[in-house]
C-alpha positions in Angstrom: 49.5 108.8 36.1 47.4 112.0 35.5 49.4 115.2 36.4 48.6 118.2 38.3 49.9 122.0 38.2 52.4 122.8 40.2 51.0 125.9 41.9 51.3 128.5 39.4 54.3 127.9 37.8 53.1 126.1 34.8 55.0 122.3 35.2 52.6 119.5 35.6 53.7 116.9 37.8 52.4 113.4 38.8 50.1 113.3 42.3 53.3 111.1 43.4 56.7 112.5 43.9 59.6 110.3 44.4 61.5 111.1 47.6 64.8 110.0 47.7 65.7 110.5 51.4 66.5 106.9 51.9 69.3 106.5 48.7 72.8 106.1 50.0 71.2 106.2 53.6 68.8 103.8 54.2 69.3 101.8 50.9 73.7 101.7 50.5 73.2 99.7 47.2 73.3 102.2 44.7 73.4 100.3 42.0 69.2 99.1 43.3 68.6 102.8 44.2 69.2 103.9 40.4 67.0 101.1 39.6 64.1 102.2 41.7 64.3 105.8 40.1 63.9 104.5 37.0 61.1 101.9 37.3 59.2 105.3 38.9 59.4 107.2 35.8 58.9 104.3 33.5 55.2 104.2 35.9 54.4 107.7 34.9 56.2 109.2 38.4 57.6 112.1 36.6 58.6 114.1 40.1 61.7 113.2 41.8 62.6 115.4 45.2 66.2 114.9 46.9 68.4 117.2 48.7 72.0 117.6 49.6 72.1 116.7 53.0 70.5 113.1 52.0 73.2 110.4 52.3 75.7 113.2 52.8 75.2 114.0 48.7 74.6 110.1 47.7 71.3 110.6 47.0 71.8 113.7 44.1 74.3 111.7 42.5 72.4 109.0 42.7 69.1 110.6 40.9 71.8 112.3 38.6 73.0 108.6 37.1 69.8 107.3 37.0 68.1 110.3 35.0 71.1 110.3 33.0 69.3 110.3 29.0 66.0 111.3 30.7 66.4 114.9 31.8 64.3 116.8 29.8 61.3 113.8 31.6 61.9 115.2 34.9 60.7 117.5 37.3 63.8 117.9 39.7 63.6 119.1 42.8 66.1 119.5 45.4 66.7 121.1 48.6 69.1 123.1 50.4 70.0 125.0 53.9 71.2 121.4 56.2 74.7 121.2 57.4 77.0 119.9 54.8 79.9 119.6 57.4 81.1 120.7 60.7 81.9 124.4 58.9 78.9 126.4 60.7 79.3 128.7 57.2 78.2 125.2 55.3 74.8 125.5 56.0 71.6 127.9 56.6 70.1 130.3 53.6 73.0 133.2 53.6 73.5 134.4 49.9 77.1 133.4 50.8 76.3 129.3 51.3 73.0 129.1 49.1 74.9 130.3 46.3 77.7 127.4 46.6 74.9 124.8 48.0 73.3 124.9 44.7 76.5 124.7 42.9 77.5 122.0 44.4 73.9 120.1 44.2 74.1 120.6 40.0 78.1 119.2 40.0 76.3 115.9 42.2 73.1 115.9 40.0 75.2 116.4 37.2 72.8 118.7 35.6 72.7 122.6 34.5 69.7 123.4 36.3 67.3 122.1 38.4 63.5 122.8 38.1 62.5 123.5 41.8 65.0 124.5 44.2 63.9 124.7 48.1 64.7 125.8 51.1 64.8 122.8 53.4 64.2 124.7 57.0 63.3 127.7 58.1 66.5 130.2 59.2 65.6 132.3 61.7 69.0 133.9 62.1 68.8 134.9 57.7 66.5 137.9 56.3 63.5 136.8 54.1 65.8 139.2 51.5 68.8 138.1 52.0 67.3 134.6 51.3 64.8 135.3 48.5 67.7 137.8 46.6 70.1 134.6 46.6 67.8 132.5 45.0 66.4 135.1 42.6 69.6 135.6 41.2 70.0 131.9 41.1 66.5 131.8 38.7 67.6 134.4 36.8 71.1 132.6 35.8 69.4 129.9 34.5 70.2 127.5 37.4 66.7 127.2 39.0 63.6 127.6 37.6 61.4 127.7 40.5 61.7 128.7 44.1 59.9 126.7 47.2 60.3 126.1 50.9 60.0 123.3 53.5 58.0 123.4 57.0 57.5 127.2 57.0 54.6 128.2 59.0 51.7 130.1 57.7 52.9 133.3 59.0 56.5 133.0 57.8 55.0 132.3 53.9 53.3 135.4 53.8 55.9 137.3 54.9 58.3 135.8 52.5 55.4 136.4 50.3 55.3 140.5 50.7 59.0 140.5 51.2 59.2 139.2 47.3 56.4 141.8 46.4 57.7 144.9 47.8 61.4 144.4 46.8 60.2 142.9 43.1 62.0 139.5 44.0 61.1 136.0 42.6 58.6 134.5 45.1 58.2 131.1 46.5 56.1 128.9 44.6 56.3 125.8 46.6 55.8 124.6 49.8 56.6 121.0 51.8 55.1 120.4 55.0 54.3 117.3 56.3 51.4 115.7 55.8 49.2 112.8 57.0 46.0 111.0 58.4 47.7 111.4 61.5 49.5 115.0 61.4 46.8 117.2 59.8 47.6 119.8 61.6 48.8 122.0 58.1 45.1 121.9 57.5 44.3 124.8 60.0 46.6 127.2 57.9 49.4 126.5 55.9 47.3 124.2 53.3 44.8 127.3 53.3 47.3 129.9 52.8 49.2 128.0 50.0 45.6 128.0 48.1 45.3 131.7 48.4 49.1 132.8 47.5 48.7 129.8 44.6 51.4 127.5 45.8 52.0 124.3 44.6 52.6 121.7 47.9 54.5 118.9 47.5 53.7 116.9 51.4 56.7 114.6 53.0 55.8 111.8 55.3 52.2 110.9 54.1 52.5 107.2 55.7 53.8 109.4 58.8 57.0 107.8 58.5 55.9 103.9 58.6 53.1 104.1 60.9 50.5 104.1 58.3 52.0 100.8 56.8 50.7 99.2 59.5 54.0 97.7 59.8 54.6 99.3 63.2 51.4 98.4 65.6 50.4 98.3 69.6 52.9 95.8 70.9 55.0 94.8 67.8 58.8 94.8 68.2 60.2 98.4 66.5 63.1 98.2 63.8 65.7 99.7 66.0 67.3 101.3 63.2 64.3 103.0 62.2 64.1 103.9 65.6 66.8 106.1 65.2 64.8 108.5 63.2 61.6 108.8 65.0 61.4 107.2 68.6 58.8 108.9 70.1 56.4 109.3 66.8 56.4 105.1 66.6 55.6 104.6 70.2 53.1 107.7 70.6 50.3 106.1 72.1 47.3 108.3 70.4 48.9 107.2 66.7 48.8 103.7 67.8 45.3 104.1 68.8 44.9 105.6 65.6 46.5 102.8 63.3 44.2 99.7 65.1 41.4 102.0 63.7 42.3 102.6 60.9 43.2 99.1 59.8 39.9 97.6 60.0 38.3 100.9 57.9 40.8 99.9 55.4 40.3 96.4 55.5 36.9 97.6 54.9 37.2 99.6 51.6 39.7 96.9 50.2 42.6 98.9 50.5 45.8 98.3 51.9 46.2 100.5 54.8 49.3 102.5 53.0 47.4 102.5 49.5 44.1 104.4 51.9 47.2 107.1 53.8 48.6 108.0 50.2 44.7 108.5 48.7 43.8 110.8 51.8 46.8 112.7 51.1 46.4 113.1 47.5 42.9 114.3 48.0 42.8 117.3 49.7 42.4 120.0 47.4 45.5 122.3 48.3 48.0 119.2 47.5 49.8 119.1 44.3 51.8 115.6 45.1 52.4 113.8 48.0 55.8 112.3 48.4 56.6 108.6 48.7 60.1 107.6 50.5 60.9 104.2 49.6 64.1 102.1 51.0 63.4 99.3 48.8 62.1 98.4 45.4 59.1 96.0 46.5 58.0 99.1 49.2 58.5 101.0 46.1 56.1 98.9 43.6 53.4 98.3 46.5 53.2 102.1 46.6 52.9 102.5 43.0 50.2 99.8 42.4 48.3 102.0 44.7 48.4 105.0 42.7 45.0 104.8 41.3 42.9 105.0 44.8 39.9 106.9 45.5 38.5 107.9 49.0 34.7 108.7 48.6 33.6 111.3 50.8 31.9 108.5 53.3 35.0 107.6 53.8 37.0 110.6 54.3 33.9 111.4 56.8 35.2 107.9 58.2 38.4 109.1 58.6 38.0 112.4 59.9 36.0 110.5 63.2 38.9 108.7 63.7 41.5 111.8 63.7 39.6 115.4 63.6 40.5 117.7 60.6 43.4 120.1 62.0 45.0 117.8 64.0 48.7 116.6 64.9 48.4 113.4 66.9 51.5 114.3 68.4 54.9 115.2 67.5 56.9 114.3 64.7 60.6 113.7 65.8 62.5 114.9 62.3 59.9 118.2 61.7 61.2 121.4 62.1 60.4 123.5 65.3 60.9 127.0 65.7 63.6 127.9 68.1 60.6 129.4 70.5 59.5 126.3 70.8 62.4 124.5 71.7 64.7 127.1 73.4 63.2 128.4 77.1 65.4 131.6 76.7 63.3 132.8 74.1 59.9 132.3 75.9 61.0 133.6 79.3 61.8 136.6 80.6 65.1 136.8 82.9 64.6 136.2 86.7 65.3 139.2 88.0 62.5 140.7 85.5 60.8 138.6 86.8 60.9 139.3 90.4 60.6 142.9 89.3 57.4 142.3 88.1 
């Protein structure tokens, strides 16, 4: 595979990263999950992204054995800031837990340093500072080369942007927001404000978690197990509509309808890689043999009738929302204010 910058930080990474959500999770044989790391890098998939609350840790010490020999091949990535326990101090981007999360991520990793550490969520109860002075320190040890965050709205990376400027902290050079034919919504401004600020973006769910397999269709029993992650996103029925649209245009253009989601997602401009999530090792070779697609611009044009540039379909179940969003407190004033007025 041809690689790509990384934003501005100077690694080159392959358009695909290897997401590892599923290792010790989805997939429990371990043994088949080492296996599938290492039949990506041995295809030229030289970017692996994991995190510490996959598999409760599995999947880092996972990726650690398999990359065992290979280090110095890989561009690791990992993630902190999910609850690692019922301690409410285990989780979040304090100084006080970032600076034993990634302790704890290069013991399971079993590494001295990772090349991109990220901040999985957004924390809206921690200070950009308090956040980016943690992880600064951390870069400065040795322990993390690069910086990045996950799902952070437009307005939330600049800020962190010109919190890093005016206190002379290490800024965020990634970010990882979802990203598919059917959520394009980061198109309207996170995918512009990455470009400006030089950002490298790494995008998760680019098959929009199954859907754009076609496995999952108008009608078609659903896995329940996968329906554990994302009931409403597999049975929303504007994606559906969207999928039995979709399949024929791919049909079309020869293309497997996953081999067309992960070229439309590799080809906007602002995307440095787009992550694949594989459970098993044949969903992991059909992904691969895809690798070398191209979308011509007819296409794309295609595509765009069927779902509008800047669009989210709908919601996506596992995506961070902003506490406006979902708590009522926060986006109404108290009754008797209310009456008041």
């Amino acid at each position: 595979m041809r690689t790509r910058e990384l934003g501005r930080t100077g690694i080159r990474v392959s358009p695909y990263c290897l997401g590892t959500m599923m290792f010790g999770a989805g997939n429990t044989d371990l043994d088949e999950c080492e296996g599938m790391v290492r039949h990506a890098l041995d295809a030229g998939i030289n970017f692996i992204d994991t995190a510490d609350v996959y598999g409760g840790g599995e999947s880092e010490r996972v990726v650690g054995r398999a990359i065992r020999g290979r280090r110095d091949d890989v561009v690791l990535a990992t993630k902190g800031n999910g609850p690692m326990g019922d301690d409410p101090n285990r989780r979040g981007s304090s100084r006080r837990w970032i600076i034993t999360a990634v302790e704890d991520s290069l013991r399971r990793l079993a590494v001295d340093h990772v090349d991109l550490y990220q901040v999985h969520h957004p924390d809206p109860s921690t200070d950009d500072e308090e956040t980016l002075s943690a992880l600064t320190d951390l870069v400065r040890a040795g322990k993390v080369r690069a910086i990045g965050t996950s799902s952070l709205p437009a307005s939330r990376i600049v800020e962190a942007q010109w919190t890093a400027e005016r206190r002379g902290l290490h800024r965020y050079r990634t970010e990882q927001p979802p990203y598919s034919i059917l959520d394009r919504g980061v198109e309207r401004e996170v995918l512009p404000t990455c470009r400006r600020y030089g950002l490298g973006v790494l995008v998760w769910s680019p098959l929009a978690s199954g859907l754009l397999t076609g496995r999952y269709r108008r009608g078609t029993p659903m896995n329940p197990g996968r329906m554990r992650w994302v009931p409403r996103h597999l049975t929303d029925e504007r994606k559906l509509d969207a999928v039995e649209r979709l399949i024929p245009l791919a049909r079309e253009a020869g293309l497997p309808l996953a081999h067309l989601a992960m070229a439309f997602a590799t080809a906007h401009p602002a995307v440095t890689s787009a992550i694949i999530g594989p459970r098993t090792p044949e969903q992991l070779a059909d992904l691969i043999a895809g690798a070398g697609a191209v979308l011509d611009d007819d296409l794309l044009d295609k595509i765009d009738g069927i779902v509008p540039p800047g669009v989210d379909l709908g919601p996506i179940d596992v995506a961070f929302s902003p506490p406006e969003v979902t708590v009522p407190a926060l986006r109404r004033r108290p009754l008797d204010e209310r009456a008041a007025a």
